[in-house]
C-alpha positions in Angstrom: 14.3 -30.8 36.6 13.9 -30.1 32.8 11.6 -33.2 32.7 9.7 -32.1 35.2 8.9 -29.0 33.7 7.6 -31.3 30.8 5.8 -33.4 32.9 4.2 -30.5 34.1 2.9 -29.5 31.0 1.7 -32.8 29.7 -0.5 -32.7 33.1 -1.6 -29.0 32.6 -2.7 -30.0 29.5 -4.7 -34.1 30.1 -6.4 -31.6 32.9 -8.6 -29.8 30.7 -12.0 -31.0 28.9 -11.4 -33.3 25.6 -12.0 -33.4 22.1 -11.8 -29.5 22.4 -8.7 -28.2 20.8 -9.3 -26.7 17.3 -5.5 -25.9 16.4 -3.0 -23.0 17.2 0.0 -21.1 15.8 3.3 -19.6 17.5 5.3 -16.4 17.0 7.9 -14.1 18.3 9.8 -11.3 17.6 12.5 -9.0 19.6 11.4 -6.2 20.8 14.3 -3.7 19.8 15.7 -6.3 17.2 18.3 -3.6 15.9 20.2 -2.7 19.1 23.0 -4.7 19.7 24.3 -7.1 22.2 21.2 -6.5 24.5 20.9 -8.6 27.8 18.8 -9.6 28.6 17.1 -9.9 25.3 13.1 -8.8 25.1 10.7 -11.2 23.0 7.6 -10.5 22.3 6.2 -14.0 22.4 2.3 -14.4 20.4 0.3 -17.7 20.9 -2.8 -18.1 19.1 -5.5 -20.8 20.1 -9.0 -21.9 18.4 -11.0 -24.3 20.8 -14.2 -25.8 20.3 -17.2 -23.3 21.4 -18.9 -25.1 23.3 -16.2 -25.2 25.5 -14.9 -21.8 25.3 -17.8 -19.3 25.0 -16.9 -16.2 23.3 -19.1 -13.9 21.3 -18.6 -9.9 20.4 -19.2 -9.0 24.2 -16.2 -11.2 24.9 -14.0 -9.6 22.9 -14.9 -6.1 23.8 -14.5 -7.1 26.9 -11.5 -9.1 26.8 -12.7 -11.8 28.1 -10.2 -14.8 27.4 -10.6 -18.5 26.1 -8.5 -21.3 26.6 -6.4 -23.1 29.2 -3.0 -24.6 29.8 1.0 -23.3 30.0 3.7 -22.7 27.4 7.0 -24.8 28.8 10.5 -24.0 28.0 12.5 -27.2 26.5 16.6 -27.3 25.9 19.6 -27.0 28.0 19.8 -23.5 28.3 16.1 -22.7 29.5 17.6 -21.4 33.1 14.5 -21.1 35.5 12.1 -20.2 32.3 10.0 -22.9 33.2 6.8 -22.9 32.0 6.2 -18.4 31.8 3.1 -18.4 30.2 -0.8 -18.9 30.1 -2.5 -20.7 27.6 -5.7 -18.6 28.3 -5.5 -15.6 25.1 -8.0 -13.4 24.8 -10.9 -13.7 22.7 -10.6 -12.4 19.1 -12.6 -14.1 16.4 -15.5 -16.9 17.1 -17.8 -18.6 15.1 -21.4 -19.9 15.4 -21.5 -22.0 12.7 -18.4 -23.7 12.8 -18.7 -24.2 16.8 -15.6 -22.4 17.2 -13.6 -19.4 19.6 -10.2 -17.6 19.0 -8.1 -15.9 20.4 -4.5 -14.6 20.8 -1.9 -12.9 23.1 1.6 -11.4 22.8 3.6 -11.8 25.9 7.0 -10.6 26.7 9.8 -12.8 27.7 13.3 -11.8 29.3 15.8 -14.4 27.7 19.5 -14.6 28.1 21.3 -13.7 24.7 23.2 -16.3 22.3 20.8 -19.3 23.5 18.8 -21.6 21.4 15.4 -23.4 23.0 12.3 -24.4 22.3 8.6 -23.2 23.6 5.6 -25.6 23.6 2.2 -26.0 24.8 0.8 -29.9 24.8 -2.3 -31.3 26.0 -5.0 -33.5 24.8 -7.4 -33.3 23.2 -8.8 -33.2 19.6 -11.7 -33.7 18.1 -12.1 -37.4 16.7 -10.5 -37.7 13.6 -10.0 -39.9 11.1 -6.1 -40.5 11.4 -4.3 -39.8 14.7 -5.7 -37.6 17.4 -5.4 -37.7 21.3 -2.9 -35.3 22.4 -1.1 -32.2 20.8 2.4 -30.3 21.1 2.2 -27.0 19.7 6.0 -26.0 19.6 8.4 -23.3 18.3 12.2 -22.9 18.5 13.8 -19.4 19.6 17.3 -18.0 19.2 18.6 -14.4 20.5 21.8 -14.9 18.5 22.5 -12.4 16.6 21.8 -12.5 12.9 24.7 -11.3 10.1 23.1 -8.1 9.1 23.5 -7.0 13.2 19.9 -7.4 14.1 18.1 -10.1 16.0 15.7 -12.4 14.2 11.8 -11.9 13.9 10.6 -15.5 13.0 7.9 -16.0 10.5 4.2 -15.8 11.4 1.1 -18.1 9.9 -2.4 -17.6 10.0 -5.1 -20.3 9.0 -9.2 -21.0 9.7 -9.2 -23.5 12.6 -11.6 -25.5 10.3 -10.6 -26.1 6.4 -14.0 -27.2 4.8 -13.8 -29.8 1.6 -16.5 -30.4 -0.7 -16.4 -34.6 -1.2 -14.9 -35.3 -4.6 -13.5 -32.0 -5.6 -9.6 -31.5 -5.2 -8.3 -28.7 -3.9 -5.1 -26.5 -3.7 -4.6 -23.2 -1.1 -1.7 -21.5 0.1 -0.4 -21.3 3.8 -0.2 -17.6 4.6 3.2 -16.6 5.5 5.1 -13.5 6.5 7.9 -11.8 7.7 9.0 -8.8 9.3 12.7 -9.5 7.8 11.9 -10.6 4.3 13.5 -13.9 5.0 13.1 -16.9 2.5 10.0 -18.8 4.2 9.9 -22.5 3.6 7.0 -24.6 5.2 7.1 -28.2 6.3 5.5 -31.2 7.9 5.9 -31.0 11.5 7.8 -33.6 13.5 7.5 -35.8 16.7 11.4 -35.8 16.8 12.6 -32.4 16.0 16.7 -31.3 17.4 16.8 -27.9 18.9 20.4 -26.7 17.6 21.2 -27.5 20.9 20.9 -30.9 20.6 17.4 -31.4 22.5 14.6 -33.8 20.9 11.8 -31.6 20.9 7.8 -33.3 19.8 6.1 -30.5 17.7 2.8 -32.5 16.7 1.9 -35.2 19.2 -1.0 -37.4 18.2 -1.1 -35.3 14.3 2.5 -36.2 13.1 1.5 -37.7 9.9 -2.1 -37.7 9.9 -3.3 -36.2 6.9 -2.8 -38.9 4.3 -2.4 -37.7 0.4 -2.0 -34.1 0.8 0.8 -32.5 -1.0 2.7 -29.8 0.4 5.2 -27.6 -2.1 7.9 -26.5 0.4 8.9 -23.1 -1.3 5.7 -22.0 -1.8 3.7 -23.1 1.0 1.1 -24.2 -1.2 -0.7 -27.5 -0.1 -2.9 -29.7 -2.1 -5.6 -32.5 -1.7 -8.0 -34.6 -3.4 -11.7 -34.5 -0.7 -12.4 -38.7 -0.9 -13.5 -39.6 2.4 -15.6 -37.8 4.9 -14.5 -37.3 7.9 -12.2 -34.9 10.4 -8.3 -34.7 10.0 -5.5 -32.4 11.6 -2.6 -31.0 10.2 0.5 -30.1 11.5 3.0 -27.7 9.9 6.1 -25.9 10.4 7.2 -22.5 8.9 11.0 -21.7 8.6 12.9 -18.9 8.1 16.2 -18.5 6.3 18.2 -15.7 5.7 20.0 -16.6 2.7 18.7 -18.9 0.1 21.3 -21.4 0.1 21.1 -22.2 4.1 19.9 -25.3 4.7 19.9 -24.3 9.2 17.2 -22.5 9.9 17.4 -19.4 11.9 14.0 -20.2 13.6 11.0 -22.8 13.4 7.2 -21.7 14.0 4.3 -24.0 13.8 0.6 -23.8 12.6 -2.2 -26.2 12.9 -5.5 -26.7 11.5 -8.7 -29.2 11.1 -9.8 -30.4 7.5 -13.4 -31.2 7.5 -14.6 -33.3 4.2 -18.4 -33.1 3.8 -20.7 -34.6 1.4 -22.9 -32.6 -0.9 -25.6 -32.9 -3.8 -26.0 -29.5 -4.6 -25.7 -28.5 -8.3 -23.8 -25.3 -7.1 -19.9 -26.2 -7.3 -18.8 -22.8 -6.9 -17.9 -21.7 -3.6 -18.0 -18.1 -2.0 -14.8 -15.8 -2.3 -13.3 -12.7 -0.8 -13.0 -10.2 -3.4 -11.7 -6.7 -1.7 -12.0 -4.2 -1.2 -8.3 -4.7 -0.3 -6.9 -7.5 -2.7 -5.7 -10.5 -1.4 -2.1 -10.4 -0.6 -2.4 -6.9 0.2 0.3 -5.3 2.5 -1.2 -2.4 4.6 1.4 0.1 6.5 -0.4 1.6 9.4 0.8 3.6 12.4 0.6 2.9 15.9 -2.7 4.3 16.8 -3.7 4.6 13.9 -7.4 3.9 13.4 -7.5 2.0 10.3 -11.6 0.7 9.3 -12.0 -1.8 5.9 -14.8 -3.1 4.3 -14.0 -6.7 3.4 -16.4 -7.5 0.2 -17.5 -11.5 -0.1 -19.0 -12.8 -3.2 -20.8 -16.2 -3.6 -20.9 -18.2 -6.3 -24.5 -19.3 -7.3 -27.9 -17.3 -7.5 -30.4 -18.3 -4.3 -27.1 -19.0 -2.3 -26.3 -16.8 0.5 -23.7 -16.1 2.9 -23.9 -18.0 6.0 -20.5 -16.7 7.7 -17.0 -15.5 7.9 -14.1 -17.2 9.3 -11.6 -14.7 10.8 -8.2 -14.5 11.9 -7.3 -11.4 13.2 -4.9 -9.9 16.2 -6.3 -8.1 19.5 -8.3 -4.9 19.4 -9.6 -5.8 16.0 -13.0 -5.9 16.0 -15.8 -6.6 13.3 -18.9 -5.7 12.2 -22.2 -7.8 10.5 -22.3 -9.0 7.5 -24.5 -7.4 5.0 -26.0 -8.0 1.7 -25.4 -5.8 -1.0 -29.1 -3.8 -1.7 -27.9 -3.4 -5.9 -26.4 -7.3 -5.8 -27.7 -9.7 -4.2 -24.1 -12.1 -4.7 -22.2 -9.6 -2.6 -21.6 -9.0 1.1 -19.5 -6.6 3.1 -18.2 -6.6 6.8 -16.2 -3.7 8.6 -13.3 -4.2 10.0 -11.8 -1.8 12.6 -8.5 -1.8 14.7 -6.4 0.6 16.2 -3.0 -1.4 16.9 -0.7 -1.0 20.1 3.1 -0.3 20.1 3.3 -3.9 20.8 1.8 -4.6 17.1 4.9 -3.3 15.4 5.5 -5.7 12.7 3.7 -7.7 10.6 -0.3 -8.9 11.3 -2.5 -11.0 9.8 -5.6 -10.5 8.6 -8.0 -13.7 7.0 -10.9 -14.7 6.0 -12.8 -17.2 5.0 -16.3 -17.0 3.6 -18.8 -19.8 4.2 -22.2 -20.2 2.3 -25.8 -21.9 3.2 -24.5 -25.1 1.6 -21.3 -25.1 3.7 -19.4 -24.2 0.9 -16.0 -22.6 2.2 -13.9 -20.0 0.2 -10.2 -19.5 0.0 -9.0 -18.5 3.1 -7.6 -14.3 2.4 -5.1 -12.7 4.3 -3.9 -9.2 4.4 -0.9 -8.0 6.3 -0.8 -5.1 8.0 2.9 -3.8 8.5 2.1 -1.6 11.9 4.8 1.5 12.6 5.8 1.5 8.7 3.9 4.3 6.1 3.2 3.4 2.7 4.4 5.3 0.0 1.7 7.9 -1.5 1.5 9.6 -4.5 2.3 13.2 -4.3 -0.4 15.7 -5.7 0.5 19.1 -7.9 -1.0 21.4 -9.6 2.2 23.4 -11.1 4.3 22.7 -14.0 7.2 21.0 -13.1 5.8 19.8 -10.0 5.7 16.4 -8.4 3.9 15.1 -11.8 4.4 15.5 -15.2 2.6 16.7 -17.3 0.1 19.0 -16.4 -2.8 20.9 -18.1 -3.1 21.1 -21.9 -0.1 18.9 -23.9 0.1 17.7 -27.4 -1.3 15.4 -28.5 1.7 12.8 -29.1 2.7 12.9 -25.9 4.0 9.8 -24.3 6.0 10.1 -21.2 4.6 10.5 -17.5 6.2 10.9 -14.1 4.8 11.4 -10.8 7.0 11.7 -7.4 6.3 9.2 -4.3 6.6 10.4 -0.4 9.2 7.8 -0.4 11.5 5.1 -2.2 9.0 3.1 -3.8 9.0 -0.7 -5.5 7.0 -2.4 -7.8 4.1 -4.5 -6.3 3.9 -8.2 -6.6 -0.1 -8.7 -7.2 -2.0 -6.7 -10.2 -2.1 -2.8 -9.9 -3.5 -0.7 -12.5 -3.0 2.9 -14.1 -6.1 3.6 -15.5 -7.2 6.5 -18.6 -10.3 7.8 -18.8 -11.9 10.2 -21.1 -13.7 13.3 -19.3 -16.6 13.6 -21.4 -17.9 9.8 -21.3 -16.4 8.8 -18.1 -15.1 5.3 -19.7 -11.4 3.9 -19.4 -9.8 4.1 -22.6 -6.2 2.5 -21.7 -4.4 1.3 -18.8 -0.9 -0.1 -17.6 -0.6 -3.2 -15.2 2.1 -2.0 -13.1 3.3 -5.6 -11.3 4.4 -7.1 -14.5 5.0 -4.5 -17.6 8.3 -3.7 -17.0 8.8 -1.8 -20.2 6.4 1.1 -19.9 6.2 0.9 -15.8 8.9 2.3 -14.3 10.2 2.4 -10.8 13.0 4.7 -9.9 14.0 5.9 -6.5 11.2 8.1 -5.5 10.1 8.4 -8.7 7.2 6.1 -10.8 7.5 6.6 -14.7 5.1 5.3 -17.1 4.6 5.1 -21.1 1.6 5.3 -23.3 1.2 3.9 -26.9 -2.4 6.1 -27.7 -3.5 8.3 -30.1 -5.3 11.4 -28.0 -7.9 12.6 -29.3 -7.7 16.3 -30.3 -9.6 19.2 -27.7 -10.3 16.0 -25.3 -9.9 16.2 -21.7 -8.5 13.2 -19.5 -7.7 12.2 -16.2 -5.7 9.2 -14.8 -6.7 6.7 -11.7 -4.1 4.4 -9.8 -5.1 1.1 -8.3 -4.6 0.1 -4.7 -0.6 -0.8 -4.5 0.4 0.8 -8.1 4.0 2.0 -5.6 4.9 -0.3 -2.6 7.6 0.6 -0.1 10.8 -1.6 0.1 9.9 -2.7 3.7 9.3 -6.0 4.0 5.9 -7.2 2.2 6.0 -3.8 0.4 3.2 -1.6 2.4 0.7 -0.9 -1.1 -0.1 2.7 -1.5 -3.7 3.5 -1.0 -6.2 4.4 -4.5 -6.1 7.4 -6.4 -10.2 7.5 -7.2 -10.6 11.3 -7.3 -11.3 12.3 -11.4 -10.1 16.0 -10.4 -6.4 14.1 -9.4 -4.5 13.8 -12.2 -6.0 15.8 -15.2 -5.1 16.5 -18.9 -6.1 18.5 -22.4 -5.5 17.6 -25.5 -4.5 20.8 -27.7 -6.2 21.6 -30.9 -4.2 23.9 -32.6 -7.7 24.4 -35.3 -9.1 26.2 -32.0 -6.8 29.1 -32.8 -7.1 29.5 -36.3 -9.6 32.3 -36.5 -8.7 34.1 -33.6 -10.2 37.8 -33.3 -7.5 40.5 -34.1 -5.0 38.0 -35.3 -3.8 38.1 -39.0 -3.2 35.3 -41.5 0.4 36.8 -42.0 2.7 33.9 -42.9 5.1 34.8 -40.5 4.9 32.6 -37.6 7.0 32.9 -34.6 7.1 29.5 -32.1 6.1 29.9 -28.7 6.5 28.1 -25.8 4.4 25.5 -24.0 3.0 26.6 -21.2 0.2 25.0 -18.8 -2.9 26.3 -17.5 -1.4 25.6 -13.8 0.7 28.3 -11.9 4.2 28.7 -13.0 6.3 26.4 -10.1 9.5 27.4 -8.6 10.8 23.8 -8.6 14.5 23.7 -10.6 13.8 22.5 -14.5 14.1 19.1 -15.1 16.7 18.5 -17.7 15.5 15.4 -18.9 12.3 17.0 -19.9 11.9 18.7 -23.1 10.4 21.8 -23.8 8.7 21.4 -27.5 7.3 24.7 -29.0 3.6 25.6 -30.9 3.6 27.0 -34.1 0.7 29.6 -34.1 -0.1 32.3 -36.8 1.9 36.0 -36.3 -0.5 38.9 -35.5 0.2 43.1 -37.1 -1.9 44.1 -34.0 -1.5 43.3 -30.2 -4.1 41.3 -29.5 -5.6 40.8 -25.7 -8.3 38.7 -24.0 -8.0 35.1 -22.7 -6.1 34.1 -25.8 -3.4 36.7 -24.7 -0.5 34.0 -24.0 -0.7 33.5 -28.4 0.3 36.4 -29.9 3.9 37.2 -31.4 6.7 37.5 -28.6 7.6 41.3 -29.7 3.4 42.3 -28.1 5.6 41.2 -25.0 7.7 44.5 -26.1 4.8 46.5 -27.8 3.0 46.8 -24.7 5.8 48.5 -23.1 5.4 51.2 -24.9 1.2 51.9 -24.3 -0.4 52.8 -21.0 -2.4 54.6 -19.5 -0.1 57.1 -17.7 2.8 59.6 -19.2 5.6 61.1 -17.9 5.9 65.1 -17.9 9.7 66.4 -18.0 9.4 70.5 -17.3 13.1 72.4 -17.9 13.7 76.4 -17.5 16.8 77.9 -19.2 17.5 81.4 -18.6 19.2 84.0 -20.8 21.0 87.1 -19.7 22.2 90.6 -21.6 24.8 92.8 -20.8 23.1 95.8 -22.1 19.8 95.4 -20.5 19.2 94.2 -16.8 16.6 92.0 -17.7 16.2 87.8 -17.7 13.8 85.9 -20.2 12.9 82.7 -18.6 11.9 79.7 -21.2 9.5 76.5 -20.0 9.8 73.6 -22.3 7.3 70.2 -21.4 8.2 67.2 -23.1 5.8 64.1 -23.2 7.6 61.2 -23.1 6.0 57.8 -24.7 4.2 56.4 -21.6 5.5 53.3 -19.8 3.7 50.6 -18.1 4.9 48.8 -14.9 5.5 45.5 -16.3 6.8 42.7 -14.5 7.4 38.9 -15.1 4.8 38.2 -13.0 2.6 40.8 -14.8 2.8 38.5 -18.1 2.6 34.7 -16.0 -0.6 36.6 -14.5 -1.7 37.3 -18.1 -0.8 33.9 -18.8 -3.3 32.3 -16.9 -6.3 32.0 -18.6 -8.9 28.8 -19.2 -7.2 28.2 -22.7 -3.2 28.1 -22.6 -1.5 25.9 -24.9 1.7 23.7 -23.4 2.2 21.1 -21.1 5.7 22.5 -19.4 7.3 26.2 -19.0 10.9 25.6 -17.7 12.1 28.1 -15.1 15.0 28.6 -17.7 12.5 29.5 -20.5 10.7 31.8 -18.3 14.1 33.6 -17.1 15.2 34.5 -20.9 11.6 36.3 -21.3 12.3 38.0 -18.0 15.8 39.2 -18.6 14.7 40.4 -22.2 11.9 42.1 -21.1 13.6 43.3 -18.0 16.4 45.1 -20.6 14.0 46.2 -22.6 11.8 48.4 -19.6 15.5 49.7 -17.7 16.2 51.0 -20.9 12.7 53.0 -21.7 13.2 54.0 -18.1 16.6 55.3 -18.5 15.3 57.3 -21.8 12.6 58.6 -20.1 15.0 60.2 -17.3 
């Protein structure tokens, strides 16, 4: 019966038009991978097809529409497919096309009921491909599946792959690219060639490449890496057939599942003097992991470049899952190299997990770029960077420090890691606009530090004195510990992060202050509003020397004068308190009474209260960079003495 099934298939297949078939990819993942000893287990099952245009019509009405592309059946192979059969469609719907390149995409995530602790294989053959230089006829597009149970408890997500359906070669040139890879589990990824003979752990011969076993001649693939590289000799079509394999420990030499990709090469000659092709350059780096929630509208401008003046861009090669939709592209009006193209998509519950997002730029000479992915990590938040604008706060520090300060700290929304591609912290002065120093956060490990929820950061700079500053964060300076590390967006906004510089010659000829050479030290404090958060211990408070003054001086400079004005001010107001007594006298001769009324002025006292003097303390020139709740508590408690007892004298 089981050959029959493949028989099937193989028939399915022959049926449809020839020399049509531009390459596909497989994928699955459980659909509650962490709860246990599930049965039957859910997969959500994703097939990906590209097919020749002309074939397959599919434009931006298509996919709005979801209109599909594509014909055929997915069969079950092994010994433990029960009455699977062949479950699925071949026809996806519609999600990228290409004019140029004569092409139509699309892709489709199924679910499959499957019995647990079973090992098989899914494939989809047919025939056939374009004519190619090596190989061709028919091909077998095949992953293998297990719902055992991995050693961590969960069940396994296999890798996914994305790639353009066409990889265009300049004659002449060689070239190196990597395979995009990913994986919902963090699993070691390997890539390989795919083979016509392949053993399904349970011991069935299973053909993952058909007529393309082999057929790309010279090419080099680095298994670890996934990179692949080739020297462009000959014109001509060829097809290439690979395998990506997860492990979950590094030493395993079985995999724990097997997904393939496949792809055209295209070698075309060219005289043109321009040897630089086009290139995706943002706005989201290449590499980038996105988290985004389900239903979550997320919109990106991808930014091309291309290479050589009086070049343009003819198109862009996408890969992208369901729903994602994308806009024209458009040349830059300031810069005339550059091109954007919006990208929008709001993904389903059933994108939980990792998606793939790629591009591939092509220019009027037929010059093609890199292909760029970016994964977006749907149901996962990335980590943000959390705003204050108190002492003590999430940051550290705030408002006007001295100038040899060194030591910065800023508090994430969640644990956070540090990212794998360049991320900078960026200085700038205020008054000129212009960076002045920076950290790159992916590979200083000395003065980048990432601690729990917490990203720490040294500076080796001079600050210049009475300067203001403010601090800007790359895309993905924190990354959460899921998977690929979802980046944390930006920080662009000038007004997020800001800093003085004190100058302590600002203060030297202060109104109503003396040149006594007493001097008392005072505390820092910030121009921000005093926080309530616990002191951090590890922070030191350092003090300012500033000059004594014989008289209480007020004004915006109020937070400056000697700690006993605190106590001097106690004792002046603008209010008195009257005490009136009557004693009486009395005489044994006479039967009279003399009455006496004495009033007493006592010093007047003013209502002061903590808050009364962080109020005062609040003015557009305050010295300090961090008041400690524990400094702030001795004032309070010495004033507070110091008023109960003027209170008590006055009663």
């Amino acid at each position: 019966m089981q050959g029959l099934y493949y028989l099937v298939y193989i028939l399915l297949g022959i049926a449809v038009e020839a020399s049509h078939y531009r390459g596909g990819s497989f994928t699955w993942k459980p659909v509650s991978p962490q709860v246990p000893n599930q049965n039957p287990v859910p997969i959500s099952f994703t097939q990906r097809h590209a097919w020749r245009r002309g074939s397959y019509f599919c434009d931006q009405s298509t996919i709005n529409s979801g209109g599909t592309v594509g014909g055929g059946s997915v069969c079950c192979i092994g010994s433990q497919c029960g009455a699977l059969g062949c479950p699925l469609s071949t026809a996806v719907p519609c999600t990228d096309f290409s004019v140029s390149q004569d092409m139509s995409a699309g892709q489709l995530s199924s679910i499959l009921n499957l019995s647990p602790n079973i090992m098989i294989a899914l494939s989809f053959t047919g025939g056939a491909w374009i004519s190619l230089q090596t190989g061709g006829g028919n091909w077998a597009v095949t992953t293998q599946i297990s719902t055992y149970m991995r050693s961590d408890g969960h069940y396994n997500t296999a890798p996914t792959s994305a790639m353009v359906p066409v990889k265009l070669l300049r004659q002449g040139f060689s070239y190196t690219w990597l395979i995009p890879t990913a994986d919902t589990d963090g699993d070691t990824v390997k890539c390989r060639w795919a083979s016509a003979t392949a053993v399904v752990p349970t011991g069935v011969i299973a053909d993952e490449c058909a007529g393309i076993c082999g057929t790309f001649p010279g090419a080099r693939l680095n298994s670890s890496s996934c990179m692949m590289s080739y020297t462009a000799s000959a014109v001509g079509f060829w097809a290439v057939s690979l395998m990506m394999e997860d492990y979950e420990f590094s030493w395993q030499t079985t995999p724990l599942s097997a997904t393939p990709l496949q792809f055209i090469v295209e070698v075309y000659a060219s005289t043109s003097s321009c040897v630089v092709g086009p290139s995706y350059t943002g706005a989201r780096p290449a590499g980038a992991c996105v988290g985004v929630d389900i239903g979550q509208t997320v919109v990106e401008q991808a930014i091309f470049t291309v290479g050589c003046s009086g070049v343009t861009l003819s198109d862009v090669l996408t890969t992208s899952p369901p729903g994602m939709t994308r806009g024209t592209v458009t040349q830059s009006s300031t810069n005339p190299l550059q091109y954007t193209m919006t990208m929008t998509w709001t993904p389903p519950s059933s994108a939980w997990g990792s998606n793939l997002v790629c591009y591939t730029p092509i220019d009027s000479l037929g010059q093609q770029g890199n292909t760029q992915c970016v994964t977006y990590l749907v149901a996962v938040t990335a980590p943000e960077l959390i705003y204050t604008s108190y002492v003590n706060g999430t940051m550290s520090p705030v408002g006007t420090i001295m100038s040899t300060q060194n030591v910065w700290r800023v508090q994430c929304t969640k644990a956070v890691n540090r990212p794998s591609t360049a991320a900078y912290i960026r200085f700038y002065q205020t008054s000129t606009a212009t960076q002045i120093y920076a950290l790159e956060a992916s590979t200083d490990t000395t003065n980048v530090i990432y601690s729990n929820f917490t990203l720490i950061f040294f500076t080796h700079y001079t600050w210049i004195l009475g300067e203001s500053y403010y601090i800007l964060f790359d895309n993905g300076v924190v990354t959460g510990t899921e998977f690929c590390g979802p980046q944390s967006r930006p920080i662009l906004d000038p007004n997020f992060w800001t800093f003085n510089i004190f100058n302590s010659a600002a203060y030297s000829n202060l109104t109503g202050m003396s040149t006594s050479s007493t001097t008392t030290i005072i505390p820092n404090i910030t121009t921000q509003a005093i926080s309530t958060t616990t002191a951090n211990p590890a922070i030191t408070t350092t003090g300012i020397t500033v000059p004594s003054s014989t008289t209480p001086y007020t004004g915006k400079y109020f937070c400056l004068i000697n700690l006993r004005h605190w106590f001097n001010i106690l004792g002046t107001g603008a209010s008195s308190t009257v005490r009136t007594t009557t004693t009486s006298t009395s005489s044994t001769s006479t039967i009279s009474t003399t009455s006496t009324t004495a009033t007493t002025t006592n010093p007047p006292v003013q209502m002061l209260r903590p808050s009364d003097i962080i109020k005062k303390c609040e003015q557009p020139v305050v010295i300090g960079t961090l008041l400690s709740t524990t400094v702030v508590g001795a004032i309070s408690l010495v004033i507070y003495g110091v008023f109960m007892a003027k209170i008590a004298a006055s009663m």
